[in-house]
C-alpha positions in Angstrom: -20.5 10.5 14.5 -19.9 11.2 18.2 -17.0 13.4 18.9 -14.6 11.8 21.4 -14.0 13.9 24.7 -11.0 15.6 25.4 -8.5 14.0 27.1 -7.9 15.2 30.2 -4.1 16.4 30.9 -1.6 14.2 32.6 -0.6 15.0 36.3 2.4 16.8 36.7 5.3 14.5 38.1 6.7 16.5 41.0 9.9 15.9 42.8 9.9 18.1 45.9 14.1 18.6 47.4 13.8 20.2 50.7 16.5 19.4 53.6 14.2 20.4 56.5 12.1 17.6 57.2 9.4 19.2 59.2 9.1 21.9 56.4 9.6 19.3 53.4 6.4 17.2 55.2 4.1 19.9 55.6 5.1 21.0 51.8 4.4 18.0 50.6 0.5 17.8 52.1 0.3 20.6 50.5 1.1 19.9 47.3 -0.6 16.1 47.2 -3.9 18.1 47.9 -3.5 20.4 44.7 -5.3 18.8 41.5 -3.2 18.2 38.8 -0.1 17.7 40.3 1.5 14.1 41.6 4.2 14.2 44.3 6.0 11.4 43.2 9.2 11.7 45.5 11.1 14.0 47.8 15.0 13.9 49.2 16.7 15.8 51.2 20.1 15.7 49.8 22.1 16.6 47.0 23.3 13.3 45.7 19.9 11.6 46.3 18.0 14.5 43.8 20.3 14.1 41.4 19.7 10.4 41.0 16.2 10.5 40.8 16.7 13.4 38.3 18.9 11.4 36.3 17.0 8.2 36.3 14.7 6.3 33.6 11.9 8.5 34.3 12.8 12.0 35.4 9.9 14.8 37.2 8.3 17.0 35.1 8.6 19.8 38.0 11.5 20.0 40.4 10.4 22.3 44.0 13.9 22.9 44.8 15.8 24.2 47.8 19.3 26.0 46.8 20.8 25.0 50.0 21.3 21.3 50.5 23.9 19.8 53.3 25.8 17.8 50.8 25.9 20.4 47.9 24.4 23.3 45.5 20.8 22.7 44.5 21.5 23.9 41.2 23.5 20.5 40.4 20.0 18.9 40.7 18.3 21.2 38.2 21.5 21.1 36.1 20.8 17.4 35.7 16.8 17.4 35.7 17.8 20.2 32.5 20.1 17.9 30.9 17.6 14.6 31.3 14.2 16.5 30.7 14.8 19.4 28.6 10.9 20.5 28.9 10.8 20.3 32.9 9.9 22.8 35.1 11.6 24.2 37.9 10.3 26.1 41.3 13.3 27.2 43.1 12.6 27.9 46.8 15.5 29.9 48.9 15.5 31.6 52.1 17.8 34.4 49.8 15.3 34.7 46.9 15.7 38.4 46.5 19.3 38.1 46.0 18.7 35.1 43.5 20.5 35.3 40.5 19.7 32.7 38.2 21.6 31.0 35.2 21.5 31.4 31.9 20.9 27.6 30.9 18.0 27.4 34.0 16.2 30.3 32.6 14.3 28.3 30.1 13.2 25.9 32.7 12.3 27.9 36.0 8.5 29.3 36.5 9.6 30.8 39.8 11.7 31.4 42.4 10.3 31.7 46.1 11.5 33.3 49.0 10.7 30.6 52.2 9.4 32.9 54.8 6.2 33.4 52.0 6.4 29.6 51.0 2.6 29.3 50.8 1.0 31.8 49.3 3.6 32.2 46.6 4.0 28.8 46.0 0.2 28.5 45.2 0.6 31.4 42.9 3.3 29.6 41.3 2.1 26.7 40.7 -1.7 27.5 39.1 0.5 29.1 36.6 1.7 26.0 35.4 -0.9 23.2 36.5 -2.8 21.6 33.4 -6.0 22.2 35.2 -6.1 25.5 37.5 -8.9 25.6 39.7 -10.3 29.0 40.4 -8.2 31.0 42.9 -10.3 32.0 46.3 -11.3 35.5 46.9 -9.7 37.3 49.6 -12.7 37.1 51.9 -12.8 33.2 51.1 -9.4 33.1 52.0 -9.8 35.0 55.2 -12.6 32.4 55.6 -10.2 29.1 54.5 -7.5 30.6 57.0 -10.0 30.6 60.0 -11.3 27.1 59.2 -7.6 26.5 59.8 -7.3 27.6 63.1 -10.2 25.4 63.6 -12.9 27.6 64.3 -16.7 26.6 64.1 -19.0 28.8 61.1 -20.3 30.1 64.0 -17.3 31.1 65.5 -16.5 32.4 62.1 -19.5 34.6 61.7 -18.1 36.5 64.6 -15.1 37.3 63.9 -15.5 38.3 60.5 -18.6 40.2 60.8 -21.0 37.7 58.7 -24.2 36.6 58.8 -24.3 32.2 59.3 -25.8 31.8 56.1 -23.2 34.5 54.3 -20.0 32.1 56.2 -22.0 28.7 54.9 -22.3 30.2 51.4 -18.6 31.1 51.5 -17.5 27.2 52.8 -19.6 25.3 50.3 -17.8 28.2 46.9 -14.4 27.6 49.0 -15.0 23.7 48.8 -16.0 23.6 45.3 -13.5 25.8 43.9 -11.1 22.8 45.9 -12.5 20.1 45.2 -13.0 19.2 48.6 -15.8 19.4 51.4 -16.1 18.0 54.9 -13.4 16.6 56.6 -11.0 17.1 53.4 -11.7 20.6 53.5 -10.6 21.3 57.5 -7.7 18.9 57.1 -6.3 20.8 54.0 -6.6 24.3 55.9 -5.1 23.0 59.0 -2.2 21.9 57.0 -1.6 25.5 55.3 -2.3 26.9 59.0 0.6 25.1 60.2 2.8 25.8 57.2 2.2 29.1 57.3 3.4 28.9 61.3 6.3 27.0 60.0 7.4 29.9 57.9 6.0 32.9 60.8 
């Protein structure tokens, strides 16, 4: 008898609530490209999270901004709680040291993160809690991924890091793998975290 594969997770449902629209668009590249994870909304407003939260078919993780024009972003997770009891919650604040978070969202929330870091500690986040994490880059791949950002040639990249061409070509092809991306994909999804990371500089 031939044992059935295993099935392969479903996405994560995430409903990103982000009143800056340049920042809530660059966020949101950056989380479509992450495997496992499907952004299936965004708002920029209090009442307009809470009715997505509250509707037939609720996120499985809420990327939630405390300050929102119309209200307290913890009225959105209170009602993403209260509709999906097993949700997760990223709570992203440009006051996430002085944080203090509830006693009924504690059960819910996988991290809080401060703004001016957005990137880097939303990735970290996030793999934490994906159904499928893909292998995290080394720091020299990531020195790499940031320069292929900036839009720099392996060539170019060989000298500024120090590398031989074959050592920078070795590092691109483990960086796309470890992605899931090559070519075109690849630049496009460093530019993004390029700009996001100027965004938040």
């Amino acid at each position: 008898m031939t044992a059935s594969p295993p099935a392969t997770p479903r996405e994560l449902r995430c409903l990103i609530v982000e009143d800056q629209v340049m920042f809530l668009q660059l966020l949101r590249s950056m989380l479509e490209a992450m495997p496992g994870l499907e952004v299936v909304a965004t708002a920029t407003r209090q009442a307009e999270a809470i009715a997505l939260c509250s509707g037939d078919d609720p996120p499985d993780l809420l990327i939630l901004d405390l300050a929102l024009p119309d209200g307290d972003g913890l009225a959105v997770a209170h009602t993403l709680a209260t509709a999906r009891p097993d949700s997760k919650v990223v709570v992203l604040s440009g006051q996430a040291s002085s944080f203090v978070c509830p006693a009924w969202l504690q059960p819910l929330i996988v991290g809080v993160v401060d703004k001016t870091s957005a990137f880097a500690q939303l990735t970290q986040v996030l793999e934490r809690c994906l159904p499928q994490n893909p292998e995290p880059l080394t720091p020299r791949q990531q020195e790499i991924y940031g320069l292929i950002g900036q839009g720099l040639t392996n060539k170019e990249i060989a000298r500024a890091t120090d590398l031989s061409l074959a050592t920078v070509e070795t590092h691109r092809k483990a960086i796309a793998q470890k992605l899931g991306v090559s070519g075109a994909e690849l630049v496009r999804q460093a530019s993004l975290r390029s700009r996001l990371e100027a965004v938040e500089g």
